[in-house]
N, C-alpha and C positions, 0 to 999 in steps of 0.2 A: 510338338514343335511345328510350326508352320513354314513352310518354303513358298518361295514364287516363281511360277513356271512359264514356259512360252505353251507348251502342249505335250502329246506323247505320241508316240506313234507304236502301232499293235503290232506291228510287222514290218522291224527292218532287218536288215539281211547284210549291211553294210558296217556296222556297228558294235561289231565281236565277233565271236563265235555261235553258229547256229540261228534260231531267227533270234529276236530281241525283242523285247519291250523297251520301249525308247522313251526315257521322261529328256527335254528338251529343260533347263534350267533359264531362269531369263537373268539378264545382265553378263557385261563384259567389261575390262575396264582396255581392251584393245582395240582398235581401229585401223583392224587388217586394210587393204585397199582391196581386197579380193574377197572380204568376209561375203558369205551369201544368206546371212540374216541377220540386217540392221536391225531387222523388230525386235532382238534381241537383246540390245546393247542397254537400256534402259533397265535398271532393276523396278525401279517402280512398276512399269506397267502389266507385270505378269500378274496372273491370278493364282490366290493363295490356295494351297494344298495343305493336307497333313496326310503322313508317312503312312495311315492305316486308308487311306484315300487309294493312294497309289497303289499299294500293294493288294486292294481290291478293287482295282481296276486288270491290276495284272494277272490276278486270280481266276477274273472271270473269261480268261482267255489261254490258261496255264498249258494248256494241253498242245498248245502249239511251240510251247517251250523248252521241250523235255531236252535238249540237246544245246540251247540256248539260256536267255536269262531275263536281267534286267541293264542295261546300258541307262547311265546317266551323260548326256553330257548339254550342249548350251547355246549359245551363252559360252559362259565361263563356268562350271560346277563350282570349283574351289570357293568363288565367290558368296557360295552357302554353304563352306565345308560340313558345319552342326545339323542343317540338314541333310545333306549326304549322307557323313557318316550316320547318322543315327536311322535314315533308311537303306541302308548295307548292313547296317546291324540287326535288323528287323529282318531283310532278307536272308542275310546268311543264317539266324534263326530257323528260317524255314527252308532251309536248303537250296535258297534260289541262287546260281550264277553272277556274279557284279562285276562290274566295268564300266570305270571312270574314262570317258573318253575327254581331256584336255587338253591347255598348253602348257600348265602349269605356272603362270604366271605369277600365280597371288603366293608361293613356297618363299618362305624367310625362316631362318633357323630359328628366332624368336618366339616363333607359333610351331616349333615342331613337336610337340607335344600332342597339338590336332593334328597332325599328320601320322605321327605316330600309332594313333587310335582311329584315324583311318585308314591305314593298308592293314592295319589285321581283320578287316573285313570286304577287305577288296581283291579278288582274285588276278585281275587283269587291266592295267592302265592302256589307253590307246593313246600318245602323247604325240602332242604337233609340233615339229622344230619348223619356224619358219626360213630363220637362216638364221644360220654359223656363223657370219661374222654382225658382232656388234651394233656401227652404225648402218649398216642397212638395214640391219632386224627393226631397228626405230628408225627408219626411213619407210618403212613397210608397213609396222602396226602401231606405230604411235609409241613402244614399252622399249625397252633392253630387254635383252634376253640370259641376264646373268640371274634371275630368278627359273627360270625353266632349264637350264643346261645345270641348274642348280638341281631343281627340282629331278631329273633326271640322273644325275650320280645317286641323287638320295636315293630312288627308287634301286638301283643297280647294288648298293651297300644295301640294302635289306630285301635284298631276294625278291623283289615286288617284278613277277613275269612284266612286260615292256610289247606295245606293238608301235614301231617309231613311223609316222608319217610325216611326208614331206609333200608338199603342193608345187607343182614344177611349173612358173611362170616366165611368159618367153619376153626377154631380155632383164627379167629381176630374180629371177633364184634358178638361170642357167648358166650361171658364169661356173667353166668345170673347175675354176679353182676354189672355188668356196663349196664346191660339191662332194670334189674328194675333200676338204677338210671337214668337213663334216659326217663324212664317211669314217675317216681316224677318230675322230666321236664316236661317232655309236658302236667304232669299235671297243672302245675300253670301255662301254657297259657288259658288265658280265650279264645281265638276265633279258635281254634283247631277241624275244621270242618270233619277231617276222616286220619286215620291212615294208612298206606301202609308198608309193613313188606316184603320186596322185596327178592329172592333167589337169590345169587350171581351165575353168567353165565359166560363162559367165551367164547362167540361170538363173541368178539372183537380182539380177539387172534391172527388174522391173521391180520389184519390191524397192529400190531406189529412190523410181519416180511414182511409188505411192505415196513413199515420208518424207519426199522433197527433199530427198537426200540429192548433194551432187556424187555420181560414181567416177571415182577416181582413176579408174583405169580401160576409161572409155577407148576405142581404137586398137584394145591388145588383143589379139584374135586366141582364141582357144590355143592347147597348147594340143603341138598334133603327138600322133602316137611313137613315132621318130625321135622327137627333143624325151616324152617321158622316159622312154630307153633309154638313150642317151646320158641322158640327168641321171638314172639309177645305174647304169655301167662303172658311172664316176665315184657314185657313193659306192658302189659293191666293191670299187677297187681301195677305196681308203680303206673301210672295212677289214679289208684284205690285208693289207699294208700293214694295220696297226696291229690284227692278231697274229701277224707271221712277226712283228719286232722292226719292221724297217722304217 
C-alpha cells in the first residue's frame, strides 16, 4: 500500500511517550486559523511511501527508541486510515510502540469497521479538541466537531488509552465558560490518560508567506504562560465537577 507523506522526523520528544519516530501524514480536510503546517493540507502533494519504507527508516535508528516508538500524525492521519492502520500493524508485529496523534475529524460510524481494526493496533491516541462548543469549532477550523467528540467517546468505549490536547488561544478558546465545559467532557471519558493545555505560537507564520497563504490570525500575540494556567485550571475543574457527579 502506498501513503503520502509531508516527511518524518528521527527525534521527537513531543509526540508520545519517550523519543518518537515521527511520520508527518500530508493532507487535512481542516483549516485551523492557528494550524502551523499549511504545506500540509494538500493530499496531493506529499510523496509516496510504502509501509516497509518507513519502518526501515525507523529501523535504521531503533536504538534510540527503546522506550519510545513510532507517532504517526499530520496532516490529518485518519485521512489515510488503510495506510495507518496497516503500518501499526506492521509495527506492532515487530514490537514497536504506536501513536496516532489527531483530531479525529474524518470518525463516522459508517466506516467503524476501519476504525475498529485500527485501535487494535494502536497503543495510544494523542487527540486535539479545538473547542467545545459547535459553532466556534467551525468558526475556527472550517469542520464541526461532532465527528471528533464523536470520535473521542469512541475511543473512551473501547478502552483506547487518550492523551487530550487543547491549544489555548488568547481571546478564542479562553472564554472559561467553554473551558470548563469542556473539562465535563473529558471528564466522562473513562480512558483519558494525561491532559496537555498547549500555548498558541505563531512559528508557522512564515510558511504562510511562502504559499501565499493569507494567516488568519495575524495581530494575536502568543499566548503567555498566565492564560495557559488559567485555561487548564478551568478544564481541570470541569474534569473535576463531572467525576465527583456535580
Amino acid at each position: 500500500m502506498i501513503g503520502r507523506i509531508h516527511s518524518t522526523e528521527s527525534f521527537g520528544t513531543v509526540d508520545g511517550p519517550g523519543i518518537r519516530f515521527v511520520v508527518f501524514m500530508q493532507g487535512c480536510p481542516m483549516r485551523c486559523k492557528y494550524c502551523h503546517n499549511p504545506d500540509t493540507w494538500e493530499i496531493s502533494t506529499g510523496k509516496e511511501v510504502t509501509v516497509d519504507e518507513i519502518l526501515t527508516e525507523y529501523n535504521g535508528c531503533k536504538e534510540f527508541y527503546k522506550n519510545g516508538g513510532i507517532t504517526v500524525t499530520g496532516g490529518e492521519p485518519l485521512m489515510q486510515i488503510d495506510f495507518v492502520t496497516e503500518l501499526f500493524e506492521a509495527a506492532k508485529a515487530q514490537g514497536i510502540h504506536t501513536c496516532l496523534d489527531t483530531s479525529g475529524i474524518t470518525f463516522t460510524e459508517h466506516e467503524r469497521n476501519k476504525f475498529d481494526r485500527l485501535i487494535k493496533s494502536c497503543d495510544l491516541v494523542m487527540l486535539d479538541i479545538k473547542h467545545i462548543d459547535n459553532a466556534l469549532h467551525r468558526e475556527l477550523t472550517a469542520q464541526d466537531n461532532s465527528n471528533i467528540l464523536g470520535f473521542a467517546q469512541y475511543l473512551s468505549d473501547n478502552s483506547v488509552p487518550m492523551w487530550i490536547r487543547h491549544v489555548v488561544v488568547p481571546d478564542i478558546t479562553t472564554d472559561e465558560e467553554y473551558l470548563y465545559k469542556l473539562g465535563r467532557f473529558i471528564g466522562g471519558l473513562r480512558s483519558v490518560k494525561a491532559l496537555d493545555v498547549l500555548p498558541y505560537h505563531v512559528m508557522g507564520v512564515s510558511k504562510y508567506e511562502k504559499l501565499n497563504i493569507e494567516y488568519q490570525l495575524n495581530g494575536t500575540p502568543p499566548a503567555s504562560e498566565q492564560e495557559t494556567l488559567e485555561a487548564k485550571s478551568a478544564i481541570m475543574r470541569g474534569i473535576k465537577d463531572r467525576r465527583m457527579g456535580k
